[in-house]
N, C-alpha and C positions, 0 to 999 in steps of 0.2 A: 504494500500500500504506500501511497507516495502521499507527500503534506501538501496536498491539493484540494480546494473548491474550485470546479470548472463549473464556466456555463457552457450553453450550446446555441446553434446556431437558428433553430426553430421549433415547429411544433411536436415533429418528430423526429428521434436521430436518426442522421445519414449514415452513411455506411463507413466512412471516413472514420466519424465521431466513435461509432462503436469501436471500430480498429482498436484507434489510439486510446480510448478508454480501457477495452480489455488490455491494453497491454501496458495504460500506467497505472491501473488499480486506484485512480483518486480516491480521496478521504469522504470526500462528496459536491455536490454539484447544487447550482444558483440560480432560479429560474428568474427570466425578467419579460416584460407584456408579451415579446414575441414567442414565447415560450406556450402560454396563456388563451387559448381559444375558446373552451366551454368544458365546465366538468368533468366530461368522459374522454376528451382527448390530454386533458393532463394527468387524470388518473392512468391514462396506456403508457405516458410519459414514463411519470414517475413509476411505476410498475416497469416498467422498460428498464430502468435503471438500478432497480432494486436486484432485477434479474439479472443483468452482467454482472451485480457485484455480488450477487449471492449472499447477501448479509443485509440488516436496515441500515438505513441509510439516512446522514444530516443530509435533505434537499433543502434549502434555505431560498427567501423570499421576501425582499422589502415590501412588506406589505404594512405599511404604517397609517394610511389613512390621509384624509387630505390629497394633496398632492402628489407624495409618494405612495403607489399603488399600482402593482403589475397587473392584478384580475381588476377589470375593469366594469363600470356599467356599460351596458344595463344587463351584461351575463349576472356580474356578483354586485351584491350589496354596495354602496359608499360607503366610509366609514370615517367618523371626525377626525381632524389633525389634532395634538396634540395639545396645541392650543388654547381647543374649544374645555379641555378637564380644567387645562387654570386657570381659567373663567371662571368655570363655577366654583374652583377651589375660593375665589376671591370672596365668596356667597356664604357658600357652604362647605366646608372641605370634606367632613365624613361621606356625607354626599356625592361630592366630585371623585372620593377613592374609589365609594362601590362603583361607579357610574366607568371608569376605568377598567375597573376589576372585569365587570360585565361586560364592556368593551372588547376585551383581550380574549374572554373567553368567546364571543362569537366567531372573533378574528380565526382564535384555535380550531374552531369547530367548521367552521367555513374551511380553512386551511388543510386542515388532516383528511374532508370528504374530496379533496383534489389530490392527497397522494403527498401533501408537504409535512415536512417535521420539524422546521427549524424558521421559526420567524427574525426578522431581525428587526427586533423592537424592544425592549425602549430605548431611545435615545435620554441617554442622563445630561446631555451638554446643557449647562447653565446658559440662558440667555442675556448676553450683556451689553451694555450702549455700545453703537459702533460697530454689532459684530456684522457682518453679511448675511443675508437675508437666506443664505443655501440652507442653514439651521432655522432661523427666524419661525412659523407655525407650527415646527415641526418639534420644538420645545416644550416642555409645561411649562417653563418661566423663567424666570431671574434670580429666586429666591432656594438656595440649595435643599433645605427640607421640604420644601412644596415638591421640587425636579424629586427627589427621593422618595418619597411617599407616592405619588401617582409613578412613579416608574417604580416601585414596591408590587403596587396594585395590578398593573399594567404583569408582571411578570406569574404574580400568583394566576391572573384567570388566564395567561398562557399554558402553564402549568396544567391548572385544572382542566383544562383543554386537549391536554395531550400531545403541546407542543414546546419544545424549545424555544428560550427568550437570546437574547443577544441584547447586551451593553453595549451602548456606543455614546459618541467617539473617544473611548478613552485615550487619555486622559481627560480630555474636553475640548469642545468644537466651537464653545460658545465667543470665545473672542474674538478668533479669526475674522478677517478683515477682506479675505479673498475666498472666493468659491475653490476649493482644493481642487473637484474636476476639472478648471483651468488653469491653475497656478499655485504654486508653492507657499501657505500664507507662513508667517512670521509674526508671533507673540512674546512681544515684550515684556509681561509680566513678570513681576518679583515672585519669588517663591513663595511669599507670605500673598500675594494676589493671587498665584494659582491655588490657594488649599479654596477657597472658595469652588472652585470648577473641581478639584477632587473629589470632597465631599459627599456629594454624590455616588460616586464610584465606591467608596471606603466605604457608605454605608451598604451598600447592595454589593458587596464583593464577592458574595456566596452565588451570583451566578454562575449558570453552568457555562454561558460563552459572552465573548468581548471580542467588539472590532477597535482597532487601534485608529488613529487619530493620524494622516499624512499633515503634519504643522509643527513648525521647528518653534520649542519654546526655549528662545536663546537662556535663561535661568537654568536650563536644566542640560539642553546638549545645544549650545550654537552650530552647529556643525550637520548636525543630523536630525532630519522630522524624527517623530515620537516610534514611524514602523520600521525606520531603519537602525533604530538609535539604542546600542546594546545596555549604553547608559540609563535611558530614559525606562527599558521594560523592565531590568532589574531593580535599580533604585528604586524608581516611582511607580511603576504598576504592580508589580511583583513585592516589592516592598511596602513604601511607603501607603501605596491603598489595599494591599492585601490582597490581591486578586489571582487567585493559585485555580482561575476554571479555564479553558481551551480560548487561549489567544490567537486570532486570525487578523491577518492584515486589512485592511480596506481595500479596493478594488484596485492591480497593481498597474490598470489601462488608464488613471487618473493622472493628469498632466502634470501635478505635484509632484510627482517621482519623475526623475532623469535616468537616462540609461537603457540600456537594451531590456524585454524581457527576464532573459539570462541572469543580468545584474540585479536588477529587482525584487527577483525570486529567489537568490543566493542572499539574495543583502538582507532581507526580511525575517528567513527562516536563520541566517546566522545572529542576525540583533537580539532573536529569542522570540515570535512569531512561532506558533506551533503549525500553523495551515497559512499559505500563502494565498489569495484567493484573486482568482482571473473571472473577469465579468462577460465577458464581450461576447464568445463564441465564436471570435473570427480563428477561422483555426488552422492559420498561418503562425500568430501567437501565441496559442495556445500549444503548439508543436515547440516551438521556443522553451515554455515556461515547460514544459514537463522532461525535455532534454535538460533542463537544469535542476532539475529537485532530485532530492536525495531521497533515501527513504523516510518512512516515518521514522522521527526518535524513537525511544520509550516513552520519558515522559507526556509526548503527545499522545500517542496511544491510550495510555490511562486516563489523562483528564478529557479526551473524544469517549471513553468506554465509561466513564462515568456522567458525561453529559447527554448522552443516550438514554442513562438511567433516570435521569433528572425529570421527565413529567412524570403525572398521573395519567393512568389511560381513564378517559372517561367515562363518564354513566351515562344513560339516554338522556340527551337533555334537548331540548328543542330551539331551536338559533330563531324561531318567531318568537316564543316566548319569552327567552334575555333579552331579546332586542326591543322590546316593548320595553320591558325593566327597564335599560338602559333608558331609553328614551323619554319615558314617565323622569327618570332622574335629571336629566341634560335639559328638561323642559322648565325644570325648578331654577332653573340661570335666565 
């Protein structure tokens, strides 16, 4: 098995895809809209996939609401941005957690009748003046115990759902000043400025998985964003915020990183990145990225075979009926 999340290139793999799949064993693979056509064709997908690896499988999915959202209307549901909970957190906040909680659990339930395991949500990045708008709705807020608590919530009714949550962007996205997808951002903050944007993270540290943060916080490593920077995973994720669950990079096709695939993928998984993760499915580079990955470590392995263990498989529950809940609660903002 190699320290791989691939994506692919459509609705169903080519024949190309399977090749090179069977014969780099990834860790697991990324669905995004084009992936995404209706129920039964992502369930053959991801069934397809389950069966070249012969094992279950992380398929992961930003599927966050708002504007980030692969399954689309009017096949699936819409589902609020992030936003819309600290809003109501401002009202009501017992209120805005279950109304999250509820949230996360449709998300799950929706999720796992397409064949997906691993969502990637919640974002814990503190919202801060100045930051760029790529985080901006996609926050609960500004205020680190409010981002902690609704991303608390947000995780248990993934959980209960039968899905894998994902932290991000650790360390934090919120300051950033440039969209990472086109460029390299750079955070000035003091060290005592960034425990505010930790916080978060330290406190939900017992998740089962984390995407790393492509943004150089000269305080910490000037030299290196946070997924290449051997400094920044040990000290401050691994240390300082306690995060010992399955670290993956951000997407390595994001214009913040320089260098070949190759370099990317080597620099990631040497800084301490347990899964390196390629989005694209263009699979010219995706040939790149898996001629450069080594095997799985150990320690990857273990904290992947315990974040597998991490949901609850669910009881019957009915995605009309939360979603009422939900929305009974969302209506009180």
């Amino acid at each position: 098995m190699t320290p791989l999340f691939l994506g692919m290139s459509g609705p169903v793999l080519t024949a190309d895809e399977i090749t090179l799949f069977r014969q780099c064993d990834p860790a697991g693979y990324i669905l995004f809209a084009r992936n995404c056509v209706d129920p039964d064709q992502m369930l053959a997908l991801t069934d397809s996939l389950r069966n070249l690896a012969q094992r279950d499988l992380p398929i992961l999915i930003d599927q966050e609401g708002g504007r980030v959202a692969r399954m689309k209307p009017p096949v699936w549901a819409e589902f609020p941005p992030a936003a819309r909970f600290g809003a109501l957190y401002d009202i009501a906040p017992v209120t805005a957690i279950e109304a999250a909680r509820l949230n996360a659990l449709v998300l799950a339930l929706t999720l796992r009748d397409a064949g997906v395991t691993v969502d990637c949500l919640p974002l814990l990045d503190v919202r801060a003046p100045g930051g760029h708008n790529i985080i901006g709705d996609r926050s609960y807020g500004s205020e680190p115990m409010r981002v902690a608590a609704l991303g608390k919530a947000t995780l248990d009714g993934l959980r209960a759902g039968g899905v894998i949550g994902v932290v991000k962007h650790i360390p934090g996205h919120g300051r950033a000043t440039v969209d990472s997808h086109l460029g390299l951002p750079v955070v000035s903050a003091t060290r005592e400025e960034l425990a505010v944007d930790f916080e978060p993270f330290r406190t939900l540290n017992a998740a089962p998985m984390a995407m790393t943060a492509h943004i150089v916080y000269s305080a910490l490593d000037p030299e290196h964003c946070a997924t290449l920077s051997a400094k920044v995973i040990a000290e401050t994720i691994r240390r300082d915020i306690g995060f010992d669950g399955l670290l993956m990079s951000d997407d390595l096709g994001m214009k913040a990183l320089g260098g070949s695939f190759a370099d990317k993928t080597i620099g990631c998984l040497k800084a301490g990145c347990d899964i390196a993760l390629h989005c694209s499915g263009a699979f010219d580079e995706m040939v790149e990225v898996v001629a450069a990955a080594p095997e799985i470590s150990h320690e990857a392995t273990t904290r992947l075979g315990a974040a597998m263990l991490w949901p609850i498989p669910p009881h019957e529950l009915s995605i009309a009926d939360l979603t009422r809940q939900r929305d009974a609660l969302l209506a009180y903002g």
